[in-house]
C-alpha positions as CSV (number, residue, x, y, z in Angstrom):
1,X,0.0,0.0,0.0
2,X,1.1,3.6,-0.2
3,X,3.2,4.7,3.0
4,X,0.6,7.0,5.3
5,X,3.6,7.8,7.2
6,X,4.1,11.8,7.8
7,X,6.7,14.0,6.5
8,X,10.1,14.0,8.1
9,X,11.6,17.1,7.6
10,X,15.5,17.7,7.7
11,X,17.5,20.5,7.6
12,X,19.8,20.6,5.0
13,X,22.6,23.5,4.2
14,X,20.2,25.7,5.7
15,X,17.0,24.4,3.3
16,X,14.1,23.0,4.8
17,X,14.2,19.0,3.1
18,X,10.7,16.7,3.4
19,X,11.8,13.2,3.0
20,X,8.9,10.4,2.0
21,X,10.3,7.0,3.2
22,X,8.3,4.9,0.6
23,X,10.1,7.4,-2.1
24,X,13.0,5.0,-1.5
25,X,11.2,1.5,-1.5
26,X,9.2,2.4,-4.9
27,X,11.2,5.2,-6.9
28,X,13.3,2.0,-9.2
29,X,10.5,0.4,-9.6
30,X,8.6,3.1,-10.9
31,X,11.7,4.1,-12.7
32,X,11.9,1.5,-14.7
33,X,8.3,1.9,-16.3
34,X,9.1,4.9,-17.0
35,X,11.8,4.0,-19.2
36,X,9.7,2.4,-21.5
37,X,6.4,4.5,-21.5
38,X,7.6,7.8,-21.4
39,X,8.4,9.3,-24.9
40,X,12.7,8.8,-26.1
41,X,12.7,13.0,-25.2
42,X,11.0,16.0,-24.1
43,X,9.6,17.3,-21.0
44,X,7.8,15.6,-18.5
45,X,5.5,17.1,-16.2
46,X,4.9,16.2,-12.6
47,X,1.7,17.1,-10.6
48,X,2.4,16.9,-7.2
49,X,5.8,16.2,-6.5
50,X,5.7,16.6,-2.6
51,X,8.7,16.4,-1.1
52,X,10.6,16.0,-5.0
53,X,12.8,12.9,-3.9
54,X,11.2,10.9,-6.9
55,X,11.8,13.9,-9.9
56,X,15.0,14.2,-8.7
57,X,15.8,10.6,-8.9
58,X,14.4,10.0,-12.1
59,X,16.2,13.2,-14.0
60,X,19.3,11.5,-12.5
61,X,18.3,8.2,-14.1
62,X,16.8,9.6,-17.3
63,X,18.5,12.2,-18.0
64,X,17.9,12.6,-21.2
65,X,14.4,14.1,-20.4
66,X,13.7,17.4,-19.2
67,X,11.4,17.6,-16.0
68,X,8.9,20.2,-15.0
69,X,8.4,19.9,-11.2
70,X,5.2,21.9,-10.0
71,X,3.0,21.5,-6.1
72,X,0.4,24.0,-4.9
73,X,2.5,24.0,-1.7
74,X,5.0,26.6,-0.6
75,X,6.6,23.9,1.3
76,X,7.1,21.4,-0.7
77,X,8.1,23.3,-3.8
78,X,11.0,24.2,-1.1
79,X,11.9,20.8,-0.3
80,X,11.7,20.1,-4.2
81,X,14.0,23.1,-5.1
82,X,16.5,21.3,-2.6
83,X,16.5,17.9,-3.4
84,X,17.0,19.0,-7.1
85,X,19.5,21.6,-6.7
86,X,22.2,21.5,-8.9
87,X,20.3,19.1,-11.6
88,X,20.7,21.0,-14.9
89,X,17.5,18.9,-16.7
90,X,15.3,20.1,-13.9
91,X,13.2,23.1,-14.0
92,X,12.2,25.1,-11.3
93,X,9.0,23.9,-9.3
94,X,5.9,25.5,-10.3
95,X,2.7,26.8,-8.3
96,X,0.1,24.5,-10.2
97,X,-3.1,22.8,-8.5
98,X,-4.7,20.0,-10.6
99,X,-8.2,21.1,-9.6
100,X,-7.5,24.5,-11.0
101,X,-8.7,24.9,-15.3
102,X,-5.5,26.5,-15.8
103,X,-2.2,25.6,-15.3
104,X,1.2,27.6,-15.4
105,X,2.5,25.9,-18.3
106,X,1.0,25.2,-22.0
107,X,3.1,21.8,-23.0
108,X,4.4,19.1,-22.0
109,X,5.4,15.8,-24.1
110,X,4.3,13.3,-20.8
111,X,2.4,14.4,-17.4
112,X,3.3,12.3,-14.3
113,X,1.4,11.5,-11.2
114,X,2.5,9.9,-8.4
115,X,-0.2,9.2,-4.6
116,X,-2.2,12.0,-5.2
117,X,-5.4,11.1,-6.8
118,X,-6.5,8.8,-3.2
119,X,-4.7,11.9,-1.4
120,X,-6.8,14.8,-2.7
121,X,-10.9,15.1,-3.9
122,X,-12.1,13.7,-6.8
123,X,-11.9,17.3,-8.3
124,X,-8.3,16.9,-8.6
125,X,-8.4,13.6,-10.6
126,X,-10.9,15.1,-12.9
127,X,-8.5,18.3,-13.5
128,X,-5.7,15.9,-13.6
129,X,-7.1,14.4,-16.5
130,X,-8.4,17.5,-18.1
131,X,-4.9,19.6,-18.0
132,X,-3.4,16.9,-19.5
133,X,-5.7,16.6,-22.3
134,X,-5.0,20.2,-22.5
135,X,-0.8,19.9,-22.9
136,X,-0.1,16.9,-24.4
137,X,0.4,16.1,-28.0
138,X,-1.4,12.9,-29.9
139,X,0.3,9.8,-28.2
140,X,1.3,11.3,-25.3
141,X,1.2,9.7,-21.9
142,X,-0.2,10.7,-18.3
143,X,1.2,8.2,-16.1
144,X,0.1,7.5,-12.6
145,X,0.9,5.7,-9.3
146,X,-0.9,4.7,-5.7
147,X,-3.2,2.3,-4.8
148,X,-6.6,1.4,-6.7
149,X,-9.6,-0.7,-6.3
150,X,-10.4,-3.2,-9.2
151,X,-13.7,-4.5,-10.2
152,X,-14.0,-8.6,-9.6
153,X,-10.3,-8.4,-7.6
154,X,-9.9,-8.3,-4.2
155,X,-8.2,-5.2,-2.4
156,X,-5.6,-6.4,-0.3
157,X,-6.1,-5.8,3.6
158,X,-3.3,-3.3,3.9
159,X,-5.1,-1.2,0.8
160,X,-8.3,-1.3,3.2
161,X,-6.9,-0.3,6.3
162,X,-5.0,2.4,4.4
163,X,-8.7,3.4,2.5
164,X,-10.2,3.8,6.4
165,X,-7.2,5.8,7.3
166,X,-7.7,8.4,4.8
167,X,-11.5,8.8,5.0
168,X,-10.9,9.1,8.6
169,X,-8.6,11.8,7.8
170,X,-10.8,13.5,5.2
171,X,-14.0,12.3,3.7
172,X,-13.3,13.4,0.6
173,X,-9.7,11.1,-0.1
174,X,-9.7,7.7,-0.5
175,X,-9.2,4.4,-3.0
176,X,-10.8,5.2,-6.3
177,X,-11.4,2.7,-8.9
178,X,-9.4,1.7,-11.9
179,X,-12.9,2.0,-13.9
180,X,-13.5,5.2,-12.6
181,X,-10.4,7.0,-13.1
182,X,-10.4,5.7,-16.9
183,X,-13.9,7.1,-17.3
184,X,-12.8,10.7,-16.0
185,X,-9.5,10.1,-18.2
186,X,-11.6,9.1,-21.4
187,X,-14.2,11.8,-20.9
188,X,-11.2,14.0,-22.1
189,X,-10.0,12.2,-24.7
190,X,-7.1,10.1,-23.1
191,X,-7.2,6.5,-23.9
192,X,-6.2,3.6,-21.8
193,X,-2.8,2.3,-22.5
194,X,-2.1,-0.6,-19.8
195,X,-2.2,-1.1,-16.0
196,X,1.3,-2.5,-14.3
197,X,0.9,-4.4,-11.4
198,X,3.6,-2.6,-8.8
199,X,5.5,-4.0,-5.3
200,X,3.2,-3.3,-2.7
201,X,-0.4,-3.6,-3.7
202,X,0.3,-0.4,-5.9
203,X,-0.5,0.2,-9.5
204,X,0.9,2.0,-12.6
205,X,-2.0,3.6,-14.6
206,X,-1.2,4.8,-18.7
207,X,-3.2,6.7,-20.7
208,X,-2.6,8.7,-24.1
209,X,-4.1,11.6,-26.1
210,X,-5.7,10.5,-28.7
C-alpha cells in the first residue's frame, strides 16, 4: 500500500528538506516503467511532486528528459528546489493545482502523477485528467501511481486499512477505482494504454491523447 507515514523534515545547508520513506522502496521500480512508457525526449510534467525525492531521482536516471516539477504547496516546492538543486535537466517547481482549469504551463510531451489522486478530492483527478488533455500532444502519456480498487479483484487488507485511514482523515480522499479513473480520463480524450501491477499492492496507470 502507499506509506501514510508523515513528512520528516531535515535540515539541509540551511534548506528545509521533506523526505517520503516509501520514495525509497518504490522510486526503481517506478523508474523502470518509465523508461519504456515515457516518450525517447522531451519534458515531463509532474503534478504533485511533494517532497521531490522521486523527480530528482528520475532526471538522474533519465536524464535525457527534461522535467517540470510543480505542487500547490509553498513547502514542498521548497523541499523540491532542494533535493534537485544543482540538476541541470530540472526546471524550477511551479505553483500548479490540478483542480485549478488552468495551469502555469501550455506543453508538456508526458504528465506524471505519483499518490495523489486517493490523497486529494475527486476534483483533482478530474483536473488531472483535463490539464493533461490540454498539454499533451497525440500519443502522449499521463502516467500515474498509488493504490486502486479493481472491479471482480480483491483489495488487499493493507489497501483497506490504508482506505479507512484516509476517509478518517478527510471524507473526501480515499481508494478510487481503476474503472472510474479511466472514465474521468476518457471523458477527455485520453485513452487507456495498460495497468502494471507494482511491489506493494500499488499500480501503474497509462493513458494517451488521442
Amino acid at each position: 500500500m502507499a506509506d501514510p507515514t508523515p513528512w520528516i523534515v531535515a535540515e539541509d545547508s540551511g534548506a528545509v528538506r521533506k523526505h517520503a520513506p516509501a520514495t525509497e522502496r518504490n522510486r526503481a521500480a517506478i523508474a523502470a516503467v518509465l523508461a519504456d512508457v515515457l516518450p525517447v525526449q522531451g519534458l515531463v510534467l509532474e503534478i504533485a511532486s511533494g517532497s521531490g525525492e522521486h523527480i530528482g531521482y528520475f532526471a538522474h536516471m533519465l536524464c535525457g528528459h527534461e522535467w517540470q516539477p510543480s505542487d500547490p504547496d509553498a513547502t514542498a516546492r521548497a523541499s523540491i528546489a532542494s533535493w534537485t538543486a544543482g540538476m541541470t535537466n530540472v526546471r524550477p517547481p511551479i505553483d500548479i493545482d490540478a483542480a485549478a482549469p488552468g495551469w502555469a504551463i501550455d506543453r508538456a510531451e508526458a504528465v506524471l502523477c505519483i499518490n495523489m489522486i486517493h490523497i486529494s478530492p475527486w476534483a483533482a483527478t478530474l483536473g488531472l485528467m483535463a490539464g493533461a488533455a490540454r498539454l499533451l500532444p497525440p500519443g502522449g502519456p499521463i502516467i500515474t501511481y498509488g493504490p486502486y480498487r479493481r472491479h471482480g479483484v480483491e483489495t488487499a487488507p493493507s489497501n483497506e486499512a490504508f482506505d479507512q485511514s484516509l476517509r478518517a482523515r478527510d471524507p473526501a480522499w480515499g481508494l478510487r477505482s481503476v474503472e472510474s479513473v479511466t472514465e474521468a480520463a476518457e471523458a477527455h480524450g485520453l485513452i487507456f494504454d495498460r495497468l502494471i501491477d507494482m511491489p506493494a499492492n500499488n499500480l501503474m496507470l497509462v493513458y494517451r491523447k488521442a
